[in-house]
VOVEX-990134 format. One record per residue (C-alpha): residue number from 1; residue in one letter; x, y, z. Coordinates in pm, whole numbers, plus 50000, padded with zeros to 5 digits. Layout:
residues N
> NUM;A;X;Y;Z
...
//
This chain:
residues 182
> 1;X;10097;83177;33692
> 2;X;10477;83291;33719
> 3;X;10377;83520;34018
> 4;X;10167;83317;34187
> 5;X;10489;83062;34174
> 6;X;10736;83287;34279
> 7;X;10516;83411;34574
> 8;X;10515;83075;34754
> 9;X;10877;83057;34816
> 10;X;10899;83420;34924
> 11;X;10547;83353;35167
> 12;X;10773;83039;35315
> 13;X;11101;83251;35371
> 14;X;10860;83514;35548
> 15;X;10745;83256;35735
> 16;X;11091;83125;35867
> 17;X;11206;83493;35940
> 18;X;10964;83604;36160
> 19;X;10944;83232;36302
> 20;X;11064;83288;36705
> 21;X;11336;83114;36771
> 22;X;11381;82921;37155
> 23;X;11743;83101;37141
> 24;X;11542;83456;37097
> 25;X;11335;83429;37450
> 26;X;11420;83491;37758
> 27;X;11579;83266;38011
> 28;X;11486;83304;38336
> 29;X;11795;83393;38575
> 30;X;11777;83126;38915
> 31;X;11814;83325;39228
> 32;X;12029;83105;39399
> 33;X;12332;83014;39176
> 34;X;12518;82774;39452
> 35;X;12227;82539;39399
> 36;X;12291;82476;39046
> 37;X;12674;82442;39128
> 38;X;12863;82135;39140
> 39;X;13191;81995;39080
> 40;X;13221;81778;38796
> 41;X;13190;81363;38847
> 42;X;13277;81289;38490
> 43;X;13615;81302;38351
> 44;X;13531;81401;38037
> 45;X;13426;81726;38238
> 46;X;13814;81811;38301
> 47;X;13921;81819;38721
> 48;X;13761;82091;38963
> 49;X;13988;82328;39055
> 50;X;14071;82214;39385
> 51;X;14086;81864;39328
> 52;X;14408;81683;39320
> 53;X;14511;81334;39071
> 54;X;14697;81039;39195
> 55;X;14848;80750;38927
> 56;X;14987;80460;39065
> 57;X;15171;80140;38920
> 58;X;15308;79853;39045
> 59;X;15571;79672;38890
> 60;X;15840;79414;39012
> 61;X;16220;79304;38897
> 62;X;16252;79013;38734
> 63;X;16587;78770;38554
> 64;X;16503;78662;38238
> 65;X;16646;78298;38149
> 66;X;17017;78475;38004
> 67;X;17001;78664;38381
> 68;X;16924;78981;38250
> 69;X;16720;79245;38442
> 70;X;16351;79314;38306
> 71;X;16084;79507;38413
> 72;X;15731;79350;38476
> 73;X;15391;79484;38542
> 74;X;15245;79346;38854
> 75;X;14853;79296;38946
> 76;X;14860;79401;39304
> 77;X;14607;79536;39567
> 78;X;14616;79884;39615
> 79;X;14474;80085;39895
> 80;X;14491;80451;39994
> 81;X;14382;80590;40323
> 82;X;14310;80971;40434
> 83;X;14500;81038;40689
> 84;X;14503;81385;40790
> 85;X;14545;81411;41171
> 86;X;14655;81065;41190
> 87;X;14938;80852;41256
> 88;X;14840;80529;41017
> 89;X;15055;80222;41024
> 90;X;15050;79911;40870
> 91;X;14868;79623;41073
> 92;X;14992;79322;40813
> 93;X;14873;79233;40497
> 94;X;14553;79076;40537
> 95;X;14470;79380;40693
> 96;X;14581;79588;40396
> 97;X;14379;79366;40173
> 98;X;14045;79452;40370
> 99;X;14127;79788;40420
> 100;X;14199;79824;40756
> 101;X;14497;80028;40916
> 102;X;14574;80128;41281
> 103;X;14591;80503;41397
> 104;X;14836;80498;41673
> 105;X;14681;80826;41781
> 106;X;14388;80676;41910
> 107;X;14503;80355;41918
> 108;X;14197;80244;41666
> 109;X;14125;80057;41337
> 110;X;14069;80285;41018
> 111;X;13909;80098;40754
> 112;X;13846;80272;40373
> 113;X;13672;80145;40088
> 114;X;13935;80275;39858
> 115;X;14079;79914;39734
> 116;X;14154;79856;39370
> 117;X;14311;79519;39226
> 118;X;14504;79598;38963
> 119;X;14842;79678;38817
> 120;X;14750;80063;38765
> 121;X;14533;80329;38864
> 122;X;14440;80706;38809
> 123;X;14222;80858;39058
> 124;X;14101;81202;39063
> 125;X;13847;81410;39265
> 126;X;14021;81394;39588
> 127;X;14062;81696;39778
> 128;X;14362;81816;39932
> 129;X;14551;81658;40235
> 130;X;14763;81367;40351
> 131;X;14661;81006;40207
> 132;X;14825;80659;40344
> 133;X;14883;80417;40030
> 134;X;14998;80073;40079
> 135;X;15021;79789;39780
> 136;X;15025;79404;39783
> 137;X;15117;79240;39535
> 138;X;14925;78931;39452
> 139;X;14952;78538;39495
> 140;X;15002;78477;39120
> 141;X;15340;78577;39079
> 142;X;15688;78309;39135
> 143;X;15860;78542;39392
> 144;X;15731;78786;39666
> 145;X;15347;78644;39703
> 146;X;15164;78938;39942
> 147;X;15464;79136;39992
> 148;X;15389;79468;40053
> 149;X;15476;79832;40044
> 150;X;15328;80187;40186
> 151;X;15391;80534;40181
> 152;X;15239;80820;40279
> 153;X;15185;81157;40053
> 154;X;15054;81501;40032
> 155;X;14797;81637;39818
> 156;X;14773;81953;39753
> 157;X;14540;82177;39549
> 158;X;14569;82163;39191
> 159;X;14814;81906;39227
> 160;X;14869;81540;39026
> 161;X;15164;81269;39186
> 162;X;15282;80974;38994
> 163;X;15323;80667;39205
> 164;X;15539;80405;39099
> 165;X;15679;80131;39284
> 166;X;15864;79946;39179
> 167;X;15963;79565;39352
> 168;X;16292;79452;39400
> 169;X;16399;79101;39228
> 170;X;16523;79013;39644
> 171;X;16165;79043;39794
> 172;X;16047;78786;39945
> 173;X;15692;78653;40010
> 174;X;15453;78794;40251
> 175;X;15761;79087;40370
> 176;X;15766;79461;40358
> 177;X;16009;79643;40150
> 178;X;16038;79998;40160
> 179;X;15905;80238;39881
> 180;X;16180;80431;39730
> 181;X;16224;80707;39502
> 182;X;16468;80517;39301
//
């Protein structure tokens, strides 16, 4: 009776030994590797290799009751262009807030789909070259209601920028001010 006991375990580890496992068979190479090649969508998938990263934030200057200088997050529109071999310019702002910009090249309206309303924004996954980005900042705020700003930049490959822009406590509603590196 003690045999016949100890045989079933040894039968079932017999069993699971010789079992064929889906790791042990053979995997059938594809003969055309580009097909099952793409660059990754997700960003849990980590940036392709060629593709560049853009943060932006808005913020304004603001006085505090005592008159002391603070910093504030802003909502504002933000909008970027491609604009590799093209002179873009600034229309005015409602034309910023639909997306529209004129190329003085070809003296025609360029209109993207890139728009985000927010006060910041990472994007990722776009290639290489020269992008247009203009922000507006929103109707909400006390001072400087649609005022707006724009500058252009390069991407290049493997590359990340860090936007910030930063409104002056002096801007005034609906006006341009100039995007600094200060």
């Amino acid at each position: 009776m003690k045999n016949r006991l100890l045989l079933l375990p040894v039968m079932v580890l017999i069993l699971i030994g010789c079992a064929k496992n889906t790791y042990d068979q053979q995997l059938e190479e594809p003969n055309d590797w580009e097909s099952l090649y793409q660059e990754p969508k997700n960003p849990f998938l980590g940036v392709p290799d060629s593709m560049s990263m853009i943060n932006i934030s808005i913020s304004a200057v603001k006085y505090n009751e005592s008159q002391k200088i603070y910093l504030t997050s802003e909502k504002a529109t933000i909008v970027m262009w491609p604009s590799e071999n093209r002179i873009l310019e600034i229309i005015d702002v409602d034309n910023i807030i639909k997306g529209i910009a004129l190329d003085k090249k070809t003296n025609t309206e360029v209109s993207t789909q890139n728009i985000a309303r927010t006060n910041s924004i990472a994007l990722q996954d776009y290639p290489p070259g020269k992008y247009l980005i203009a922000v507006v900042l929103n109707d909400q705020i006390e001072k400087g209601k649609r005022a707006y700003s724009a500058k252009e930049i390069v991407l290049v490959k493997y590359g990340k920028i860090n936007l910030h822009k930063i409104f002056s406590p002096h801007i005034q509603d609906g006006k341009y001010e100039q995007w600094s590196t200060k």
